[in-house]
C-alpha positions in Angstrom: 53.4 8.1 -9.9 50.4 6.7 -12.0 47.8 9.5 -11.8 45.2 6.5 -11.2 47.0 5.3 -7.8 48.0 8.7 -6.5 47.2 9.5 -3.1 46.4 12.5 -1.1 49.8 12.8 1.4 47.1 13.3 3.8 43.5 11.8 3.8 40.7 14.1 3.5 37.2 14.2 5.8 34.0 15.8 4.9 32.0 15.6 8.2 28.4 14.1 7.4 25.6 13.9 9.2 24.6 10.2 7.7 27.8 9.0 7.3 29.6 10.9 10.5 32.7 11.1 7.9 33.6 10.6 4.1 36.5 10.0 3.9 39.0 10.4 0.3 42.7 9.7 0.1 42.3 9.4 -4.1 44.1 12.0 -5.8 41.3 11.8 -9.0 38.3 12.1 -6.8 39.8 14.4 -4.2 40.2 16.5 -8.0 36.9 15.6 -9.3 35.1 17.3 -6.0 37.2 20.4 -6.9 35.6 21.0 -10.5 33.0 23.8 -11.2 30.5 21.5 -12.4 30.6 19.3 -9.1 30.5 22.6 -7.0 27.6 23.2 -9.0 25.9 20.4 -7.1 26.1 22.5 -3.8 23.5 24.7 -5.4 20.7 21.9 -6.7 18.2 20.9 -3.9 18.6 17.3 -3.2 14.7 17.4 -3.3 12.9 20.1 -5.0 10.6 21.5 -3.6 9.8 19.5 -0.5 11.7 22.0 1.7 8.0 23.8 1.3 6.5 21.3 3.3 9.7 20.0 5.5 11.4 23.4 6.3 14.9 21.2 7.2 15.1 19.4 3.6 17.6 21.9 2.3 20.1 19.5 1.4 21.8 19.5 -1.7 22.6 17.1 -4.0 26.4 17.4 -3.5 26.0 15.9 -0.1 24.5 13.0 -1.4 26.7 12.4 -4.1 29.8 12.9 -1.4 27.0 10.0 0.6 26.8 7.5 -2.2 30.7 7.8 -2.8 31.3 7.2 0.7 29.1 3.8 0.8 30.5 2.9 -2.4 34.2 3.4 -1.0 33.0 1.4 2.2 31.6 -2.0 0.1 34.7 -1.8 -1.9 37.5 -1.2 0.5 36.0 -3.0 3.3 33.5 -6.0 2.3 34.8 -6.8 -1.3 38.6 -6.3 -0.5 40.5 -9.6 -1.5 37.6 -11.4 -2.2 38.0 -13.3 -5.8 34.5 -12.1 -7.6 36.1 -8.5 -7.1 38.6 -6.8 -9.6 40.4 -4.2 -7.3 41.0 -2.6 -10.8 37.3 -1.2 -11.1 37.8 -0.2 -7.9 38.7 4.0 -9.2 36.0 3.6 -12.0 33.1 2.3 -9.2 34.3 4.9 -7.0 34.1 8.2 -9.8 30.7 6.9 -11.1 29.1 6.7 -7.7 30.7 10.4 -7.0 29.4 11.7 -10.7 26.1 9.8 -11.1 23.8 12.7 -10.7 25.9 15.8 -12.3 23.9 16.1 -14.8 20.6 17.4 -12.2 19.2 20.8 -12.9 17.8 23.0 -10.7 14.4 21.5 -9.5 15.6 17.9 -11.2 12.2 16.1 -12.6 9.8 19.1 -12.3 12.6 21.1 -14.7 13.3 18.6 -16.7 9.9 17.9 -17.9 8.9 21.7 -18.9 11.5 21.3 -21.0 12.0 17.4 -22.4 15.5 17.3 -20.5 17.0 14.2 -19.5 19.7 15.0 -16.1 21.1 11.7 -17.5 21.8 13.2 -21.0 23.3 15.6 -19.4 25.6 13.7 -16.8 26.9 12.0 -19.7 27.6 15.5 -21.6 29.3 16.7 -18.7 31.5 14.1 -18.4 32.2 13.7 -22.3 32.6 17.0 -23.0 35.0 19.9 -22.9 34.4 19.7 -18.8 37.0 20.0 -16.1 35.5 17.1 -14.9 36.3 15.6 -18.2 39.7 16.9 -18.3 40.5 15.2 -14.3 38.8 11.9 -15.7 40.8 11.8 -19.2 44.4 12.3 -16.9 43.4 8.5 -15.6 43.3 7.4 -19.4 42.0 8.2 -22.5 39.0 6.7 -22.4 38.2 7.0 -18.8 35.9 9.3 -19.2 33.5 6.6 -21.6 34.1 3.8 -19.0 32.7 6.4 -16.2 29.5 7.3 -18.5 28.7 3.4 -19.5 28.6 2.7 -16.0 25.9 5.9 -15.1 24.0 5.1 -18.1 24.0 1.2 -17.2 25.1 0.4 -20.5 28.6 -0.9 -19.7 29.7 -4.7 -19.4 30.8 -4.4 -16.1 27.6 -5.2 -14.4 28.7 -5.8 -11.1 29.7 -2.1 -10.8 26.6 -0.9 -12.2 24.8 -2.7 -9.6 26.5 -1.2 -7.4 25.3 2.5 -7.9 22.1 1.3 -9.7 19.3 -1.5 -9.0 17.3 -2.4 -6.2 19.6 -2.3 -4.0 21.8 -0.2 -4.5 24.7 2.8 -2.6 22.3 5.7 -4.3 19.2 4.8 -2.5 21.0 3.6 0.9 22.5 7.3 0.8 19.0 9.0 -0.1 16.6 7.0 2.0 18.8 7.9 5.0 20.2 11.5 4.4 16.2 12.6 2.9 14.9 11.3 6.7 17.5 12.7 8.5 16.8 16.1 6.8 12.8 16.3 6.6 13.0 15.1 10.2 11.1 11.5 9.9 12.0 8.3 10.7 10.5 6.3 8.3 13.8 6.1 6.3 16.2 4.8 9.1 17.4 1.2 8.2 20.2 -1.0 9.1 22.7 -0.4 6.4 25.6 -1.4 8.8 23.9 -4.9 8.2 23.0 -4.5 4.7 27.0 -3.6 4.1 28.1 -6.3 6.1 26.2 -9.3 4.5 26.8 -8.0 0.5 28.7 -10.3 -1.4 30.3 -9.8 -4.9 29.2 -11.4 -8.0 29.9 -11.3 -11.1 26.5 -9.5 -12.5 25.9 -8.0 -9.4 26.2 -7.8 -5.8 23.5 -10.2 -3.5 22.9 -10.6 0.1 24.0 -13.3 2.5 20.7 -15.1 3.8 21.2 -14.3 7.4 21.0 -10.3 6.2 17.3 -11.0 4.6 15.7 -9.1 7.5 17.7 -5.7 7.5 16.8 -6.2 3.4 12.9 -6.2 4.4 13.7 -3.3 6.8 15.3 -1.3 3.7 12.6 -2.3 1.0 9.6 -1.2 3.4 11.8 2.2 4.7 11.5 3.0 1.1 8.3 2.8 0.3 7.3 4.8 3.3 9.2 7.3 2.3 8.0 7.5 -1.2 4.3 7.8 0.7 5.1 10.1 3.1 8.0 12.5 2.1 8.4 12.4 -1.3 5.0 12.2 -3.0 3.7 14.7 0.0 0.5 16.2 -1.5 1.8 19.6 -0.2 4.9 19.2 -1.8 3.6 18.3 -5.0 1.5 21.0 -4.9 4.6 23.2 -4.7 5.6 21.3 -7.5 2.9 21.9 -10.1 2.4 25.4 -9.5 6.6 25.1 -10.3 6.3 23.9 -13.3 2.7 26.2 -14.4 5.5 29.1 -13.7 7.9 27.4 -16.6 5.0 26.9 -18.5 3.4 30.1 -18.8 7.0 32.0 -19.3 8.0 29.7 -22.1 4.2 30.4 -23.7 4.5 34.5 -23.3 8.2 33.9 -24.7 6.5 32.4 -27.7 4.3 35.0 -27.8 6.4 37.9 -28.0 5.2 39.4 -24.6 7.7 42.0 -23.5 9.3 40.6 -20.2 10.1 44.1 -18.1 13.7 41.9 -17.0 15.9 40.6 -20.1 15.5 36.8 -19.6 19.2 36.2 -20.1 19.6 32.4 -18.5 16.2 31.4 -20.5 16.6 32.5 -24.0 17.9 28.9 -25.0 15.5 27.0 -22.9 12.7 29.0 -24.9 14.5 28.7 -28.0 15.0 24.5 -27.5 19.0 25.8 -28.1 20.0 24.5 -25.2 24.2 24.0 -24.9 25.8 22.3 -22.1 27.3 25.5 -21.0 23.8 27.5 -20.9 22.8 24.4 -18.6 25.9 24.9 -16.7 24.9 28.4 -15.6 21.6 27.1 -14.3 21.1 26.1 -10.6 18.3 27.0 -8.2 19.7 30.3 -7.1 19.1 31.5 -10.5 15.6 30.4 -11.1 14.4 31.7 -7.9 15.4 35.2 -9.0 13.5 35.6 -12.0 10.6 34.0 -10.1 11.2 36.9 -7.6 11.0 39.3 -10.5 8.2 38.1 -12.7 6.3 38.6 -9.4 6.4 42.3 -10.6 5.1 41.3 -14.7 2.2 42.6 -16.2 0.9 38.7 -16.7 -1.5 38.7 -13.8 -1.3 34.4 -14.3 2.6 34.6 -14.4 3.1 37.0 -11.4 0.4 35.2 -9.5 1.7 32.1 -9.9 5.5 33.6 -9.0 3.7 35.1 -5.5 2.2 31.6 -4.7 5.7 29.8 -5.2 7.8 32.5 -3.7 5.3 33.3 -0.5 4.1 29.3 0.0 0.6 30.5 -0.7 0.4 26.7 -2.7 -2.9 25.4 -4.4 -5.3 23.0 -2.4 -6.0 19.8 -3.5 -8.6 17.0 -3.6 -8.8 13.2 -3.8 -9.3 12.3 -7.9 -9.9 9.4 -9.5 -9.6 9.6 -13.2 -11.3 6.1 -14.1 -14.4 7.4 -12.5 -14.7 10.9 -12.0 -13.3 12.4 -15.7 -17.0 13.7 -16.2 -16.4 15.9 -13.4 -13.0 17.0 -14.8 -14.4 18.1 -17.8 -17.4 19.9 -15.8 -15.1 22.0 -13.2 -12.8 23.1 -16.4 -16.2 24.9 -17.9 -17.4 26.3 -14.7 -13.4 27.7 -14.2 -13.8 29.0 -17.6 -16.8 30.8 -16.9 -15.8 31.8 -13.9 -12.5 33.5 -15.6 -10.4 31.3 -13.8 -7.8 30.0 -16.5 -8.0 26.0 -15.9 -4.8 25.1 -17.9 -3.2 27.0 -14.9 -5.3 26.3 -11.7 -6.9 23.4 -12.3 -4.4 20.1 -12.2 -4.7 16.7 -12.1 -0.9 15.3 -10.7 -0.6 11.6 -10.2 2.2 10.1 -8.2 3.2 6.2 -9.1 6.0 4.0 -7.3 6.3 0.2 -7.8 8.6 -0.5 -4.3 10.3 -3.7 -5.5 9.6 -6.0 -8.7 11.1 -9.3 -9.8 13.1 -10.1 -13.0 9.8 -9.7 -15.6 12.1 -10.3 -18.9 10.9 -8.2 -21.9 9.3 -5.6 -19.5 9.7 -1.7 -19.5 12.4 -1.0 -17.3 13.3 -4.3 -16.3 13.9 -4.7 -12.5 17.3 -6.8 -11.5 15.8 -8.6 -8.7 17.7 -8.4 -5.2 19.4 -12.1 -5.0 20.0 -13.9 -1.2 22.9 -16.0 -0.9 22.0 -19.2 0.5 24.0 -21.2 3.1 25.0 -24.1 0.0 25.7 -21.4 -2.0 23.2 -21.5 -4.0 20.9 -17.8 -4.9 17.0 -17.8 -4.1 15.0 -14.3 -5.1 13.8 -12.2 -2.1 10.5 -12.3 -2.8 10.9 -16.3 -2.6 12.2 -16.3 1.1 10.5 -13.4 2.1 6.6 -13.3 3.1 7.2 -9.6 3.6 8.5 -8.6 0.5 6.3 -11.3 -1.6 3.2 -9.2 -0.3 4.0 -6.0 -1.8 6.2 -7.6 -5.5 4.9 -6.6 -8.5 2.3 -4.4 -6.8 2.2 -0.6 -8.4 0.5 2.0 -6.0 -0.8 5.0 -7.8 -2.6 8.1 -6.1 -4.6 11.1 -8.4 -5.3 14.9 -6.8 -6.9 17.6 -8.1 -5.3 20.9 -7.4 -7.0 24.0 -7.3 -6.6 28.1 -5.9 -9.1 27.5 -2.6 -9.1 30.8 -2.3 -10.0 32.3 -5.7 -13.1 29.3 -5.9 -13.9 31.1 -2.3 -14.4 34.6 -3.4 -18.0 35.2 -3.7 -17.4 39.4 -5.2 -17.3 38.4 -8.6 -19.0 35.2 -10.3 -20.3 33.9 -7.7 -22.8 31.3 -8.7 -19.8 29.6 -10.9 -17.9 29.3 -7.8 -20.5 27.7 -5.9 -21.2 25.1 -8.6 -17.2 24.6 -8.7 -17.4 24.4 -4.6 -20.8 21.7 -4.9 -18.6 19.7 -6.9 -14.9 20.0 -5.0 -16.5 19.1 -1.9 
């Protein structure tokens, strides 16, 4: 039998706490979960560190791959089954790009991959190109399976109704993490109707739109996600976990350049240091193996690096304070002499961290990351722009929402034993 068609002689479950089931009868992406480099997944923290502020979000991102496979498998097999706009023959290539669309994440995704200029999208691509057993399940389908699968992550291929499908507005990734992130941190404020949403989608040939009567359960998605961007995910308290994250990186890969004497060999860091990176250095990476060399540089001679490690490791985070930069970059410059002078190393403990999201856009053509709007399907058949129908969604197109914090050691500003009237200048000006 074709090893594109084959099925499982028995259908396979994964029980899901989103989902209830995912379900897979394909031999290729029964194969595909079975590969090192998706089992890698299991050990990559759907969201970083936000577990430090919402003890249950310890989900990983191979759950909510298996998530956006399983909606992906749902639209296709049971909304877009026999209609005409459909090809049944992207059907296997839709299905592997949802399941593969975030291999390429490292352990602590954006927070790592900015230390060090990574792209998890480079690396996606990489791992599915390369000498991979992923790459080896995805080249038995046909030769150049494995290129169709990384046009289709990357957005770059012509088949732009399956691209919509894992990425744009509205799209199988962000029904999956919207739901399994508020299910997880314990909130509601990402709980939609996605039932609805499935059961109103309608194929087209650039990409898939919603039937009029579904407009509602749309609105109900579009403002789910933007309270969850507000509440969950750009968390001051997470984000505070998340600078002092990346000030670890930071200060390792400066001693590194140094030549300081690390008391453990730095065996999985040597490349990242080095900007050598290979695929199969990044390969060994996941978040089990960070977290043990933060465990040990607790114990370096670095006072910054060890206290930094024993913040991170013990939740002892930084504090932070409303900031605007427009206005108050006078005061910026003022608290990084008074930390100086009070022997407090600013490049370390005193952060500005800004946190952006733009919750839905229209088609603005010759933009930065142009937007595909989300299309409704009128009753004559006809396509009208959400924003255009909706008053809800109108209000908030277009609109960017940015927020600025300082973070600072509380503690260390609060210690009057040594440099005391610095502190109390840095105090005056916090408060």
């Amino acid at each position: 039998m074709d090893y594109s068609a084959e099925k499982l002689s028995e259908e396979k479950v994964f029980k899901d706490p989103v989902h209830r089931y995912v379900h897979v009868r394909d031999r290729v992406i029964w194969d595909l979960i079975g590969t090192k480099e998706f089992q890698r997944l299991r050990r990559i923290k759907q969201l970083g560190t936000t577990f430090l502020t919402f003890h249950g979000a310890e989900h990983s991102r191979f759950s909510h791959s298996l998530g956006v496979y399983e909606i992906i498998r749902r639209i296709i097999d049971d909304v877009f089954a026999g209609r005409p706009e459909w090809n049944d023959g992207d059907r296997l290539l839709a299905l592997c790009a949802a399941l593969l669309h975030d291999l390429g994440h490292g352990p602590f995704s954006h927070a790592f991959e900015k230390v060090f200029g990574f792209d998890h999208e480079d690396f996606t691509r990489a791992i599915i190109l390369g000498n991979t057993e992923v790459n080896q399940v995805l080249a038995k389908v046909e030769a150049d399976f494995p290129k169709q699968v990384a046009e289709v992550i990357a957005k770059t291929s012509e088949k732009k109704l399956v691209v919509s499908l894992i990425s744009s507005q509205i799209d199988a990734d962000r029904m999956d993490y919207l739901q399994r992130d508020a299910y997880f941190t314990g909130v509601s404020y990402g709980q939609f109707d996605m039932e609805r949403i499935l059961r109103v989608m309608r194929p087209r040939e650039d990409q898939s739109v919603i039937k009029k009567s579904g407009m509602h359960a749309v609105e109900d998605y579009i403002m789910s996600r933007y309270q969850m961007y507000w509440q969950v995910y750009f968390h001051p308290v997470s984000r505070s976990a998340e600078v002092i994250l990346t000030k670890i990186l930071h200060r390792a890969k400066q001693l590194f350049k140094e030549n300081y004497t690390f008391k453990y060999e730095l065996v999985h860091f040597i490349s990242l240091f080095r900007e050598q990176v290979t695929l199969e250095d990044y390969l060994k990476l996941d978040e089990s193996v960070i977290m043990y060399y933060f465990q040990i540089w607790q114990e370096e001679q670095d006072l910054i690096l060890s206290d930094l490690c024993k913040r991170f490791v013990n939740r002892n985070l930084f504090k932070y304070a409303e900031f605007d930069p427009a206005r108050e970059y006078k005061k910026l410059a003022q608290l990084t002499t008074l930390f100086m002078k009070a022997g407090i190393d600013p490049d370390y403990y005193l952060v500005v961290d800004s946190s952006s999201d733009l919750p839905y856009d229209f088609y603005r053509p010759g933009e930065e990351e142009e937007r595909l709007p989300i299309h409704l399907l009128m009753e004559n058949g006809d396509l009208r722009e959400l924003s255009r129908e909706s008053e809800i969604v109108d209000a908030i197109s277009g609109k960017r929402r940015t927020d600025h914090k300082l973070y600072y050691p509380a503690e260390v500003i609060e210690d009057d034993s040594t440099e005391a009237e610095w502190k109390r200048q840095i105090r005056s000006l916090l408060n």
